[in-house]
C-alpha positions in Angstrom: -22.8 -17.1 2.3 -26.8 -17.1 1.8 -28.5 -18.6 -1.1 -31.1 -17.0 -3.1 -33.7 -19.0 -1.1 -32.7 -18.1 2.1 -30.0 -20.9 3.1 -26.6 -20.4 4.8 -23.7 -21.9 3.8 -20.4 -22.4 5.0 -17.9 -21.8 2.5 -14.9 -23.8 2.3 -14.1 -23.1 -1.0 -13.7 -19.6 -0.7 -13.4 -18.5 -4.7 -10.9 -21.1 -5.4 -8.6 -20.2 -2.0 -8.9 -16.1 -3.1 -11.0 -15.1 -0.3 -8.7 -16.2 2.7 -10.3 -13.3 5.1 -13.7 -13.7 4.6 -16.6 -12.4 2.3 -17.4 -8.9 3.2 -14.8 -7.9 5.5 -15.2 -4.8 7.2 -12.1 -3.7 6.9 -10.9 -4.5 3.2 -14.2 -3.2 2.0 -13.8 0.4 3.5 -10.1 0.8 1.9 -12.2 0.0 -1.9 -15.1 1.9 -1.1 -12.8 4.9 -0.2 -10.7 4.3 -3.6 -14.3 4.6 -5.4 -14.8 7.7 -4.7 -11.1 8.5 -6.6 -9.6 7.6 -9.4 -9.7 3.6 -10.8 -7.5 3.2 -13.8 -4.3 5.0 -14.3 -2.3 2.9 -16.1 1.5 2.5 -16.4 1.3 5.7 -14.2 2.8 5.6 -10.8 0.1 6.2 -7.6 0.2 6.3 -3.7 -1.8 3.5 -4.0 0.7 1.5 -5.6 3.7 2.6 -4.2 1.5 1.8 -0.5 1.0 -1.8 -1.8 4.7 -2.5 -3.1 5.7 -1.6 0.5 2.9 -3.8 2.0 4.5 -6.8 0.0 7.8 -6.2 0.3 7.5 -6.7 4.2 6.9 -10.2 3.2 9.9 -11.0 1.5 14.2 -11.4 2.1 15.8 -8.3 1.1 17.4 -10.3 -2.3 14.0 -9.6 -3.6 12.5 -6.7 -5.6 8.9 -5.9 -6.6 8.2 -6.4 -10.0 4.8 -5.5 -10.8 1.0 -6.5 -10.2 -1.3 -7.9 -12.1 -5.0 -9.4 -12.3 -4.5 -12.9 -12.4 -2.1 -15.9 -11.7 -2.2 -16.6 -15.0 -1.2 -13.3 -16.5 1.4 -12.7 -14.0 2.9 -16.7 -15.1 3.1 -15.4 -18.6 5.5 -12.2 -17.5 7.5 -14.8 -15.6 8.2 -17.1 -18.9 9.1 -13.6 -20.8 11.2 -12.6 -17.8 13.0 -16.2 -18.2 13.8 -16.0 -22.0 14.6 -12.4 -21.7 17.4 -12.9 -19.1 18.8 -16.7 -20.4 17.9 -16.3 -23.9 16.8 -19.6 -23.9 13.3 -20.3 -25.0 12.5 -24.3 -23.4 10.8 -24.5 -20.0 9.6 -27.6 -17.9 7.1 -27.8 -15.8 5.4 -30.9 -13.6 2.5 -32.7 -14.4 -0.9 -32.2 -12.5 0.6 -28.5 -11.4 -1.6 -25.5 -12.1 -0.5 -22.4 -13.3 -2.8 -21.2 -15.6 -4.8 -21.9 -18.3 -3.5 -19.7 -21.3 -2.2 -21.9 -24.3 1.4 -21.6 -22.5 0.8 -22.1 -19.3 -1.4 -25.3 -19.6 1.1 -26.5 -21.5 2.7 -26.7 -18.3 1.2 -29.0 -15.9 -1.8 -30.9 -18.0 -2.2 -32.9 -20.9 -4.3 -31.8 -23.5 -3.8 -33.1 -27.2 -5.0 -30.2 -29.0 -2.7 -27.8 -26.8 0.6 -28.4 -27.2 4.1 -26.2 -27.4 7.2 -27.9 -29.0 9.2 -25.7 -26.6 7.4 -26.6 -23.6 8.2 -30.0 -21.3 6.2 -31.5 -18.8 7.6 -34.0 -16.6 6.7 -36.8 -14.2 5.8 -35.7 -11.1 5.3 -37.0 -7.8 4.2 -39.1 -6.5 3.5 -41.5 -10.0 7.3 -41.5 -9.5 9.8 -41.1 -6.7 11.5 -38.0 -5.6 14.5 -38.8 -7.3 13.7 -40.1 -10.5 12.1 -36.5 -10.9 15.2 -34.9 -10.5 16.7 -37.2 -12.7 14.4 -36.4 -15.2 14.5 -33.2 -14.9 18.7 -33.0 -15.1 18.3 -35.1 -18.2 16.0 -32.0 -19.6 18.6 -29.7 -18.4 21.6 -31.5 -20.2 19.8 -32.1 -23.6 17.5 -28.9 -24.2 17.7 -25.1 -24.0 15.9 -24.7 -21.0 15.4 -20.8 -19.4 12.8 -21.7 -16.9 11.5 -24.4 -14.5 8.2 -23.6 -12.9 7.1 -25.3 -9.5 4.3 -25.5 -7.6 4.9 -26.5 -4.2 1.7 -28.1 -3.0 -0.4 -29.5 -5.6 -4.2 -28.2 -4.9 -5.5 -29.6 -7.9 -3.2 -32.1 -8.7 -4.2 -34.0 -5.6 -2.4 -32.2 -2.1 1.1 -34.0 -3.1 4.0 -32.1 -2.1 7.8 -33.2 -1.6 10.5 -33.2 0.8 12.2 -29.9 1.6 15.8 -31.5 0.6 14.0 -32.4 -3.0 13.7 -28.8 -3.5 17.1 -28.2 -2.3 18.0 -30.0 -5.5 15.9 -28.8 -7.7 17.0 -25.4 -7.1 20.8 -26.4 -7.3 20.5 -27.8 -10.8 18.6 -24.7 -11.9 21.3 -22.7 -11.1 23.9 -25.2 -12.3 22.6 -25.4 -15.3 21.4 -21.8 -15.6 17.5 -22.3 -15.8 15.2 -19.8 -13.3 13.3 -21.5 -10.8 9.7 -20.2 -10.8 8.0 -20.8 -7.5 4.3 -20.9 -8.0 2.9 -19.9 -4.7 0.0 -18.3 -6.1 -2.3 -20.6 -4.0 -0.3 -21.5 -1.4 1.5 -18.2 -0.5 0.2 -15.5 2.2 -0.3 -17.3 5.7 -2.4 -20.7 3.6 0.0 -23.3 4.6 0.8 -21.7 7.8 3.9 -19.8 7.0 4.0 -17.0 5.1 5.2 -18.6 2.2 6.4 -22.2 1.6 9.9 -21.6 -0.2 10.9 -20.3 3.3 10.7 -23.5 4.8 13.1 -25.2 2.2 15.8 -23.2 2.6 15.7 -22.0 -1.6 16.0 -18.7 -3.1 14.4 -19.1 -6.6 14.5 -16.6 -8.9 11.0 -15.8 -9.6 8.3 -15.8 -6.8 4.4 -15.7 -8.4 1.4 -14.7 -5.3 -2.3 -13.4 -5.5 -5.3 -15.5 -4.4 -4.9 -14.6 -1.1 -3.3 -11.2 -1.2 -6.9 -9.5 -3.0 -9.4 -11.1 -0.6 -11.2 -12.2 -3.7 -10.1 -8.9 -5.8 -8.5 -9.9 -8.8 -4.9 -9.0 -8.1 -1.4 -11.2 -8.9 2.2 -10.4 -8.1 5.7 -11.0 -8.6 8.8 -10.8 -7.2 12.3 -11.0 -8.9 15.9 -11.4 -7.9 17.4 -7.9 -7.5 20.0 -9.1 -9.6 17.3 -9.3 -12.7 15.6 -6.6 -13.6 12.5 -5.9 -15.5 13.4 -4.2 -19.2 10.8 -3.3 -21.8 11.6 -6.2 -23.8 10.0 -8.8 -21.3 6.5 -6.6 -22.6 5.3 -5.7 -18.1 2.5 -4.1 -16.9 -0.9 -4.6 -19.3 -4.6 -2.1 -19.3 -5.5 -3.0 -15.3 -2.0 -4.2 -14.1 -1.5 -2.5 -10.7 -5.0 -0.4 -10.9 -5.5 1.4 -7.7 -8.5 -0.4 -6.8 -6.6 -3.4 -6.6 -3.2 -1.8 -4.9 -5.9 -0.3 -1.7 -7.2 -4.0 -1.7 -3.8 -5.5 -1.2 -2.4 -3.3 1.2 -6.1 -3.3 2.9 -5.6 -7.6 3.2 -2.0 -7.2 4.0 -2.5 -5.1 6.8 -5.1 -6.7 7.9 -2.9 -10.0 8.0 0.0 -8.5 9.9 -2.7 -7.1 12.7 -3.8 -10.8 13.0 -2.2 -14.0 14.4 -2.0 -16.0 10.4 0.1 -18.5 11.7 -2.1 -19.6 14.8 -5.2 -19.2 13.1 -3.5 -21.4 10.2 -2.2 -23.6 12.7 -5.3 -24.3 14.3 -7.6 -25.3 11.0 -4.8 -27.7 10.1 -5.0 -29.7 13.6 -8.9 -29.3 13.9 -9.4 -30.9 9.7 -6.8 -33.3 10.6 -8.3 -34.8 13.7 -11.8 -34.3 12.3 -11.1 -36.0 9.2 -8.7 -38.7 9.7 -11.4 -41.2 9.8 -12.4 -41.0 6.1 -9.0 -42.9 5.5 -11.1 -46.1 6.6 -13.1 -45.8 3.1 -9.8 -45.9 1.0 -10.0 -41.8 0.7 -6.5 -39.6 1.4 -6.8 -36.8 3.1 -3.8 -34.4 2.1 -2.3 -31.5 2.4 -1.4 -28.4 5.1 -2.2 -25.6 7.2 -6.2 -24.2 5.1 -5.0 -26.0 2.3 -6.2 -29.5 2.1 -7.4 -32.4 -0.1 -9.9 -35.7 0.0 -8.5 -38.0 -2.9 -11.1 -40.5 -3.2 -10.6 -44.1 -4.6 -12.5 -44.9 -7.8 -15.7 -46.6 -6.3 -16.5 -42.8 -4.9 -17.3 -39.7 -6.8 -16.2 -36.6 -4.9 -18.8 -34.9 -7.1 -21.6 -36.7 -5.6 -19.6 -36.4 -2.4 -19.9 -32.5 -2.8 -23.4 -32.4 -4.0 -24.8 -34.3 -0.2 -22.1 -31.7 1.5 -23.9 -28.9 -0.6 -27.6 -30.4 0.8 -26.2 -30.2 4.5 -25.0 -26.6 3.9 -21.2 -26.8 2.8 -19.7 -25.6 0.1 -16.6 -27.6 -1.2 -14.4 -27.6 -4.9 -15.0 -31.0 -6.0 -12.3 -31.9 -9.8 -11.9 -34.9 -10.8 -11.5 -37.6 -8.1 -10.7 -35.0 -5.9 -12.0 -32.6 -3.3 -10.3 -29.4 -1.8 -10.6 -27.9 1.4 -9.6 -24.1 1.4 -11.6 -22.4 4.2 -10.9 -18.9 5.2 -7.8 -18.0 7.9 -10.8 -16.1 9.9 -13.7 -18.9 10.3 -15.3 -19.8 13.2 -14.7 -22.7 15.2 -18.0 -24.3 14.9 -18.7 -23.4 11.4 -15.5 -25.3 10.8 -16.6 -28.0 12.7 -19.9 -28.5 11.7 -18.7 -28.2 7.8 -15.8 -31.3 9.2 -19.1 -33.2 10.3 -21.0 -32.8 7.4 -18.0 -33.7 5.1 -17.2 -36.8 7.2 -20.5 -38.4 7.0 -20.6 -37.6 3.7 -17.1 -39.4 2.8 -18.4 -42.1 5.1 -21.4 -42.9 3.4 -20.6 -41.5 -0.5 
């Protein structure tokens, strides 16, 4: 990135994780410039664009699974999940865990952040780790099972702005067990997280779960504002749930996704994952010495900085020596593209450090 007075910047915060490939790449850019030249807006009509990009994702995903539709953002695409869930368990209470993002309608902040003035009887947001152990979470959760009408459970696996927590694989293995026993959908949020940025393609694979409802986009648009979805084959959508909406699955965003996911497949993700994760670790393991917790996995990764230092101020020196970090509340995150270089990356690790060091 250049400023408009001439500076370069490395970019670690990438439009909040979206551009995982890097600004201007060559080979996303030619696949929208082509689809400029043709049609933009179809709507609810079916193109080869599309039907290209449905393949594209599909790839990603067990065979139980079944494309259900994109969208433009994570927050629109959360919505259709919550209609999804009442539609198919006819229940209308959801819970959701505290400091998780997944949007920031009226519904889905109800979800994961407290905020007085927004607030939805129907909606019932828990504990969450690590204010309280593992399994005190799942005994809240199985005591909002027992008592309420709850359709839907949403989860977001690693918390990027709620501080880099995640939990054990096995807790998730529960979680998912009492959905089903109790006949709630499990909603895996991996709109952040999914697409190569913790190292695997997506993190519900590595727990061993099958939830009902898989949410993805950041990544997958390079920047373009594109979401997804994927359902259970043995839900389907109906015109009830209200899918699709004026840009949903727009051909400039179907070329963009199948553009990044090709590119993706044509490129080692999980080495080039791999290998941000060990150099940020090594790099950055020192700032612990100050009291400040350095969290998280594979390009996704947060500073958590004690209350005698502001991570704003913190970002501001970074942003003088020529990084570019997301700096909320006490915290800082880390999401640098899957394709920077290795001395950008280390440079922006030196800068950061000195900066923790002395903030």
């Amino acid at each position: 990135m250049i400023t408009r007075d001439g500076r370069q910047l490395i970019d670690l915060f990438c439009g909040g994780g979206s551009v995982f490939l890097g600004h201007a790449n060559t080979s996303i850019n030619r696949c929208l410039k082509d689809q400029l030249e043709k049609i933009w807006n179809i709507g609810v009509l079916k193109s080869p664009a599309r039907a290209e990009a449905c393949e594209q994702i599909e790839r990603f995903f067990p065979d139980r699974y079944a494309f259900a539709g994109l969208y433009s953002t994570g927050m629109e695409v959360a919505e259709f999940a919550l209609r999804v869930a009442r539609t198919m368990t006819g229940k209308k209470g959801v819970v959701g865990f505290d400091r998780s993002m997944h949007g920031k309608s009226m519904a889905t902040s109800c979800l994961g952040w407290e905020n007085k003035l927004i607030s939805l009887p129907e909606f019932r947001r828990l504990p969450n780790i690590p204010v309280i152990p593992e399994d005190e979470v799942l005994d809240n959760l199985l005591s909002a099972l027992r008592s309420d009408q709850i359709g839907a459970v949403f989860v977001e696996p690693l918390l990027g702005t709620g501080g880099g927590h995640t939990a054990s694989p096995g807790f998730y293995r529960q979680l998912s067990d009492l959905c089903l026993e109790y006949g709630a959908l499990l909603i895996f949020d991996e709109i952040l997280t999914g697409f190569y940025r913790t190292g695997t393609p997506f993190m519900f694979n590595e727990f061993g779960i099958s939830p009902d409802i898989i949410l993805f986009g950041k990544a997958m648009g390079n920047g373009f504002p594109v979401s997804g979805i994927m359902l259970d084959k043995k839900y389907a959508v109906e015109p009830t749930m209200l899918p699709s909406s004026t840009f949903a699955g727009n051909p400039m965003a179907a070329v963009v996704v199948s553009g990044t996911l090709q590119f993706m497949q044509e490129m080692d993700m999980p080495g080039a994952v791999v290998h941000i994760q060990n150099t940020i670790n090594s790099a950055l393991e020192s700032v612990e010495h100050r009291g400040i917790k350095l969290r998280g996995k594979g390009a996704l990764w947060v500073l958590d900085f004690p209350p005698a230092i502001n991570a704003f101020q913190v970002a501001g020196a970074v942003l003088e020596e020529g990084v570019l970090v997301s700096p909320t509340q006490n915290i800082i995150r880390l999401l640098p593209p899957a394709t920077i270089e290795d001395d950008h990356l280390a440079r922006a690790c030196e800068v950061i450090e000195e900066a923790c060091m002395n903030g």
